[in-house]
C-alpha positions as CSV (number, residue, x, y, z in Angstrom):
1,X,14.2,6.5,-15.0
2,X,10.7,6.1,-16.1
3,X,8.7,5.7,-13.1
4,X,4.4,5.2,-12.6
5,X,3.1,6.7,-9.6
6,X,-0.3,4.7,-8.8
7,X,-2.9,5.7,-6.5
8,X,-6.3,4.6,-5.1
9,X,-8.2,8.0,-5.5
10,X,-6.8,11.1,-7.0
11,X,-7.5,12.9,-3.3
12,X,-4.5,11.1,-2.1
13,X,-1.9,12.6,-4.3
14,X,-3.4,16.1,-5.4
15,X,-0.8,18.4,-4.0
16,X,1.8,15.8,-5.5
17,X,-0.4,16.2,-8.9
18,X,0.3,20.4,-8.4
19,X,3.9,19.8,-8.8
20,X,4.2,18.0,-11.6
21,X,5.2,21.6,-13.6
22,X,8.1,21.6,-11.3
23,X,9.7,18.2,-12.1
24,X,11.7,17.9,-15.7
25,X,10.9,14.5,-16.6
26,X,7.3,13.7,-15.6
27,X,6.0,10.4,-14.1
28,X,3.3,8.6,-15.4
29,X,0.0,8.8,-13.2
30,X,-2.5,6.5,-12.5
31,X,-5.6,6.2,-10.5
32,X,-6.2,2.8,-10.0
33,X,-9.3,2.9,-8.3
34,X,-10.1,1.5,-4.4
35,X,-9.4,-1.8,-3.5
36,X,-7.4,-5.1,-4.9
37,X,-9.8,-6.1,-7.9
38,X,-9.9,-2.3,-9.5
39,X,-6.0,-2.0,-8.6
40,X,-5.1,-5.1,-10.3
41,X,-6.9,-4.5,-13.4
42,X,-5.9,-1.1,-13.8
43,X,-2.5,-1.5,-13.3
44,X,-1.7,-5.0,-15.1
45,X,-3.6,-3.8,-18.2
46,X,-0.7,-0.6,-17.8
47,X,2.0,-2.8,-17.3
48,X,1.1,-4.6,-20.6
49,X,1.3,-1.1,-22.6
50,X,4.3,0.1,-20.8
51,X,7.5,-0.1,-19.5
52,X,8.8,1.4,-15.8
53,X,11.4,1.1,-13.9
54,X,10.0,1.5,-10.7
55,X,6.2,1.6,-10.0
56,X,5.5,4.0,-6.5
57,X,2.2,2.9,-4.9
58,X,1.1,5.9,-2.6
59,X,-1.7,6.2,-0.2
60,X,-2.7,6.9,3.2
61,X,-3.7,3.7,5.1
62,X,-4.6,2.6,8.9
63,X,-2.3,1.6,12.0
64,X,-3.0,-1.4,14.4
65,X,-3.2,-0.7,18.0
66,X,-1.0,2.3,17.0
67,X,2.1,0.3,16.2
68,X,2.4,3.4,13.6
69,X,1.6,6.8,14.4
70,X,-0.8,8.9,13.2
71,X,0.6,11.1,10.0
72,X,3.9,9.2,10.2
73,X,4.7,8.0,5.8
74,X,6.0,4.1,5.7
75,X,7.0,1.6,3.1
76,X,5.7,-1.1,3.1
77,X,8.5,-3.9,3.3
78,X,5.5,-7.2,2.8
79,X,1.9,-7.7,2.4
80,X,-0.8,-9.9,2.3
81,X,-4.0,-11.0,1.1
82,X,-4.6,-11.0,4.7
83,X,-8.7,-12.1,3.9
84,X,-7.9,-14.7,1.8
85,X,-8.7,-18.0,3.3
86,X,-11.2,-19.5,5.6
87,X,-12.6,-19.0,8.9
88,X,-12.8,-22.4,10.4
89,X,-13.3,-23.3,14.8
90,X,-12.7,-19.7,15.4
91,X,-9.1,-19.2,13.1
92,X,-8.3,-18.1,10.2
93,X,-6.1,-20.6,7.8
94,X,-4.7,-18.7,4.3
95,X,-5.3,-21.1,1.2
96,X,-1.9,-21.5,1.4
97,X,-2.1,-23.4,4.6
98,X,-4.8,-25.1,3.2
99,X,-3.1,-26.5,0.6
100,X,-4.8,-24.4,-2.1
101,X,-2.2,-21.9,-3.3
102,X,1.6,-22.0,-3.9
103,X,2.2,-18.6,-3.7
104,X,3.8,-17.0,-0.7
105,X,1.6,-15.5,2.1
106,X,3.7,-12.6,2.0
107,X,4.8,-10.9,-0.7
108,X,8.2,-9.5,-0.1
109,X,9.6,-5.8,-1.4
110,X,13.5,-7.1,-1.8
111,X,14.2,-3.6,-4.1
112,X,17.4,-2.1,-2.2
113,X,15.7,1.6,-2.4
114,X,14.0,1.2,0.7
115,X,16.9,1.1,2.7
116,X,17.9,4.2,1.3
117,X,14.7,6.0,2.3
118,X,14.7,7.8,5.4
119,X,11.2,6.0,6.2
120,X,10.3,2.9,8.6
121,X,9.8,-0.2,6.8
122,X,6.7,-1.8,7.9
123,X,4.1,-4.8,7.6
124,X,0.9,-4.4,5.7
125,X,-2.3,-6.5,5.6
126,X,-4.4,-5.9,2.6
127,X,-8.1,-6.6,3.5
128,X,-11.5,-6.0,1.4
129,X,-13.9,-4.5,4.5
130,X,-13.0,-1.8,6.6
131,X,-14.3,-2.7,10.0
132,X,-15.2,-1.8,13.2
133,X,-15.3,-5.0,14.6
134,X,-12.8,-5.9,17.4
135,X,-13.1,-9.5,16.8
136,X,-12.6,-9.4,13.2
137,X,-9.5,-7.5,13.6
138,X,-8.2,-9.5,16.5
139,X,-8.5,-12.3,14.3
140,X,-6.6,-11.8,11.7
141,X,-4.0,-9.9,13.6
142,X,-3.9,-13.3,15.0
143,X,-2.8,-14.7,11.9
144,X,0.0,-11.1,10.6
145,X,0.9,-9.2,13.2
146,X,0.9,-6.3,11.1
147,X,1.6,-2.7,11.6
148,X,-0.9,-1.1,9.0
149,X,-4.0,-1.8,6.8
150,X,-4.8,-1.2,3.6
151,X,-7.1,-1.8,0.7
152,X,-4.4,-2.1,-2.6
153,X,-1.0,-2.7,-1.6
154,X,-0.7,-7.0,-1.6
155,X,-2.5,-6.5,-5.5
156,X,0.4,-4.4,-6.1
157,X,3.2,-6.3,-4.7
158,X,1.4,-9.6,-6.5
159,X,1.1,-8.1,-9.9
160,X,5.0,-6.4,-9.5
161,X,6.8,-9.1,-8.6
162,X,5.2,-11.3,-11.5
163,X,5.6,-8.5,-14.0
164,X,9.7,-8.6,-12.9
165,X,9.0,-4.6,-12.0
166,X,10.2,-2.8,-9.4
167,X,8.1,-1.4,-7.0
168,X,7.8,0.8,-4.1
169,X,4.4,1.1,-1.5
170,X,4.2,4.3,-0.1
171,X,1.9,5.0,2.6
172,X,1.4,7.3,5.5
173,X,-1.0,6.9,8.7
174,X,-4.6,8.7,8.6
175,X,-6.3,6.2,11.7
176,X,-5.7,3.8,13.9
177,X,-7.9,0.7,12.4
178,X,-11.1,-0.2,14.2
179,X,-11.8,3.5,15.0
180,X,-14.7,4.3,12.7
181,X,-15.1,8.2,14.6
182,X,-13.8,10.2,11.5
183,X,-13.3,13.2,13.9
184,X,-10.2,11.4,14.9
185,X,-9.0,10.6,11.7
186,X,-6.2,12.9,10.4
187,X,-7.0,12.9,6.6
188,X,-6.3,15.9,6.0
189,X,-2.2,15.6,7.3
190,X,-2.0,12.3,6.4
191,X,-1.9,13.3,2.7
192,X,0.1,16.2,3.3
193,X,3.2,14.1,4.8
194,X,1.9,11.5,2.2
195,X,2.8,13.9,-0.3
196,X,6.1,15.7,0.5
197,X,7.4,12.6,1.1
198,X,6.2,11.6,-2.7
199,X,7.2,14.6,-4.3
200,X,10.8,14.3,-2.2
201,X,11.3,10.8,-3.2
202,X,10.3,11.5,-6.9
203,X,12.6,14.4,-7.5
204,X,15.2,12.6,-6.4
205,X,15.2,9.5,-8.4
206,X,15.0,12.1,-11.5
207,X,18.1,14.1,-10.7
């Protein structure tokens, strides 16, 4: 199986980078860069040059109101371009709803591995700004009543699904979203359960 394991920052999957020597067949790496414009450049313009059978988006990412625990690894089983729309008498409408878009609001991970992973399948919103804001959060929880944030995942799911490649979205809780008081943040064993979990799922799939 030849499988890409794609990545925001290289910070997120070091220790899973220190293993490599320790796996037979090696999976591609790439650092995509932060957020949905970098991500889908880097990894469609991959995509073009080569061939996977499963692409494994990891990262660590934020929970709403808790919904997810802190340090707890996810998959993500849909996401969204959860900014992508308009503001209008206090809601937020997707350019679906207003008629500008035929795509699906959310994009749906149908692959069958994620049942077989011994992770909670979750909601994610994909948003552009990090925030503090209460009522810019409330707002579009309004809208997705989702169980984490993050900044890649729906440019993934998007560029997957049109490329006919599977795909996995691998994430595990550092914050609960709207907290901006990094003292609470738990970075540090976010990426460490991010990781094993990685490294686990990885050697596995090359047995």
């Amino acid at each position: 199986m030849k499988i890409l394991i794609l990545s925001a920052t290289q910070q997120e999957i070091q220790p899973f980078l220190l293993t490599l020597e320790s796996i037979p067949v090696k999976p591609d790496v790439l650092i995509g860069g932060v957020g949905t414009t970098a991500t889908a450049y880097h990894l469609t313009k991959q995509l073009h040059h080569h061939h996977y059978d499963l692409v494994i988006q990891a990262g660590v990412a934020g929970s709403f109101d808790n919904k997810v625990a802190i340090g707890e690894v996810v998959v993500v089983k849909q996401d969204c371009f959860a900014e992508l729309g308009a503001i209008e008498a206090n809601q937020f409408q997707t350019v679906q709803q207003m008629g500008f878009s035929n795509e699906p609001e959310w994009y749906v991970n149908k692959n069958p591995l994620l049942d077989k992973l011994p992770y909670r399948q979750v909601k994610a919103a994909t948003i552009n700004t990090v925030t503090d804001n209460a009522n810019s959060t409330s707002l579009l929880q309004q809208k997705w009543d989702a169980d984490i944030e993050t900044m890649e995942g729906a440019a993934m799911h998007y560029i997957c699904q049109h490329q006919l490649t599977s795909y996995l979205q691998l994430r595990s809780i550092s914050n609960v979203v709207g907290i901006r008081d990094k003292s609470q943040w738990k970075i540090k064993e976010a990426i460490e359960n991010l990781n094993q979990a990685l490294t686990s799922i990885v050697k596995d799939l090359k047995r």
